[in-house]
Steps between C-alpha positions, in 0.01 A plus 500: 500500500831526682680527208240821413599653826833529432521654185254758569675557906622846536746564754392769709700826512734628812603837499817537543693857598841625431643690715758695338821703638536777289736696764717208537486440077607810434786466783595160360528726132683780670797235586490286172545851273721611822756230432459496112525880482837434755621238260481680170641772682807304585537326137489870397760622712740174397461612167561892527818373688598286238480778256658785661808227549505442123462922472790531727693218323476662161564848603866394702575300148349821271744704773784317454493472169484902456846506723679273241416745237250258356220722534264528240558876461104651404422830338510808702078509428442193626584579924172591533355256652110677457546492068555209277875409399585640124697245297862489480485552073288722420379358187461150436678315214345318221448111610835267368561191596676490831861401499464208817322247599309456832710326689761774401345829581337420836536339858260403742483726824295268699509771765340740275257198395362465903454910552309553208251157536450562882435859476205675600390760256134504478297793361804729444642717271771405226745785703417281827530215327839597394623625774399185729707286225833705540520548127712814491749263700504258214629473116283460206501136533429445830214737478334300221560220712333602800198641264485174388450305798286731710224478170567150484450468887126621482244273475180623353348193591558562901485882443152685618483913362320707729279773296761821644780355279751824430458587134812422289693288759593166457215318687276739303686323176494173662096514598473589067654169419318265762206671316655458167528898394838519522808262423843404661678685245348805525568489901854355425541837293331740736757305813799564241410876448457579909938439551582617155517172271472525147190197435273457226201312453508230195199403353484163286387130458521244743509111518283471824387164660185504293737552149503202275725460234261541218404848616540753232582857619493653178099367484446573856637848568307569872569165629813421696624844533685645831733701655870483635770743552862627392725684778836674437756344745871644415395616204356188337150390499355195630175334519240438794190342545377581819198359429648141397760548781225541769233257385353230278193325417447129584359278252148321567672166535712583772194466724439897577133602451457820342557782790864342554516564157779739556814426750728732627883357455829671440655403209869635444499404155309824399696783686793591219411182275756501200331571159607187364264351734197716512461514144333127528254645678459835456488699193479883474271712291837697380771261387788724685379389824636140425810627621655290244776501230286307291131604552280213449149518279161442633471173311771375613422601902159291412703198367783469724433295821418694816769426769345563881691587775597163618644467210830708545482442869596091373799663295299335180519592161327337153677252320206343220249694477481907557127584385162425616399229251638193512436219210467149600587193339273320359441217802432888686816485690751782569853572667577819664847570594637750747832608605528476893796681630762295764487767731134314567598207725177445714254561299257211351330539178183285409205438266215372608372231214163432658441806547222667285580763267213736583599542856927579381643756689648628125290538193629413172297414144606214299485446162395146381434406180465893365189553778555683810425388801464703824558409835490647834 
């Protein structure tokens, strides 16, 4: 019987009342947003300093530089600071190969770097936009190079558009691509056009992270195909990929789920990249955008191996193999040999043995015994 009584016992209820301070709530509210209004306020002001000290910087270097005759001297048109700059040829020439490197043609203003990646140009006009950049201060170089780095400074990811966007600015252009109706190149171009850069917008094949080496573009016209750009610096075109230059896709293995699909990192290796090492990756539509001597064919862009930036940033270069296939032996073994340069004196290069071929960071397709087999 006892045992009855307690499961069926019910506790009896106690009311119990709450008394609750709203007046002293909301006061208690009123301080927290008090100090973290105060704070943001301050981290706000830090930064505003910060900038107008890198603004101040570059305009005393910009104004010495124009009393050592070093100026670079504009068109007459192009002092209006309300209208877009015209370019200094008026027409463009035909794309030829250029006649330097890289490393030749350009330095690194790290000054220039800092002003345009810290500078606050939201929901303005390409004019504004300009004019906030000092580009009528600057030669054709150095205003492809800040270009460059403020698009490569934005990330989409961190970005939110408000619906009162300005129509044709370059958040307007930016708020297409987050919602993938516009492209990098076509906003590289538009940037180019506002201080008077000669730019145009390539359109070909490219070996993305989801290429494998058995992919036929001849087969598969629609698939693989982007966008990247050409600018006229000193007369000679280069290429750009703003696009590659400002972000990449991480693989699945890599332990990202599928909204960090795409992260926003600089990548210097696609502002001015030298034809000879595009082409692995890139392939235009119209064979004179190569930008090379000796214009490659589309088979051979689909059988030569794909070279990623880390590549050239190791100072490597093929030595056995240069296409996408590689034969085996017939034990399935194979020796790949690459050309490290000295300059590289800290740098560690390994393989992984255990590791399994479906979770590689590079994709390649073997053939063994005259069958193909895929991995990655």
């Amino acid at each position: 019987m006892s045992h009855h009584y307690q499961e069926s016992f019910i506790p009896p209820k106690v009311p119990v009342v709450y008394v609750i301070d709203v007046k002293g709530l909301i006061k208690d509210m009123e301080k927290k947003l008090g100090t973290i209004f105060l704070e943001f306020q301050r981290e706000e002001n830090i930064k505003r300093n910060n900038q107008e000290r890198r603004e101040q910087y570059l305009l005393e270097r910009l104004r010495k530089r124009r009393q050592s005759g070093q100026s670079y001297q504009s068109n007459t048109n192009n002092r209006n600071k309300t209208k877009e700059l015209i370019p200094t040829l008026a027409q463009a020439p035909a794309p030829v190969p250029p006649s330097t490197s890289k490393e030749v043609l350009y330095r690194v203003f790290k000054d220039l770097e800092d002003f345009a990646t810290n500078l606050e140009s939201r929901n303005v006009t390409f004019v504004a936009l300009m004019n906030r950049l000092l580009v009528r201060e600057l030669t054709e170089l150095e205003r492809v190079r800040i270009l460059f780095h403020w698009i490569s400074s934005q990330d989409l990811n961190s970005i939110h558009f408000s619906d009162n966007v300005l129509d044709d600015s370059p958040y307007c252009h930016l708020k297409s691509i987050k919602e993938d109706r516009s492209t990098y190149a076509s906003l590289f171009q538009r940037l180019c056009k506002a201080p008077g850069i000669h730019c145009k917008t390539i359109c070909g094949y490219l070996k993305c992270v989801e290429y494998l080496p058995d992919h036929s573009f001849k087969k598969k016209t629609s698939q693989f195909v982007g966008e990247w750009n050409a600018v006229l610096i000193f007369g000679e075109w280069r290429l750009i990929d703003t696009d590659w230059g400002a972000r990449h896709i991480i693989d699945f293995f890599e332990g990202y789920t599928a909204n960090d699909k795409i992260v926003y990192k600089y990548n210097e290796h696609y502002f001015l990249t030298d034809p000879d090492k595009l082409n692995t990756s890139h392939f235009p539509k119209a064979p004179e955008w190569q930008l090379l001597h000796r214009p490659i064919t589309l088979e051979q862009f689909e059988n030569a191996v794909q070279n990623w930036s880390h590549f050239y940033e190791f100072n490597l270069s093929h030595s056995s193999h240069y296409n996408g296939f590689i034969a085996t032996d017939i034990k399935g073994h194979v020796q790949i040999k690459l050309l490290v340069s000295l300059v590289i004196t800290n740098s560690v290069f390994s393989f992984n043995r255990d590791i399994s071929m479906e979770k590689a960071s590079f994709l390649v397709g073997l053939l063994h015994n005259g069958t193909l087999k895929r991995y990655g």
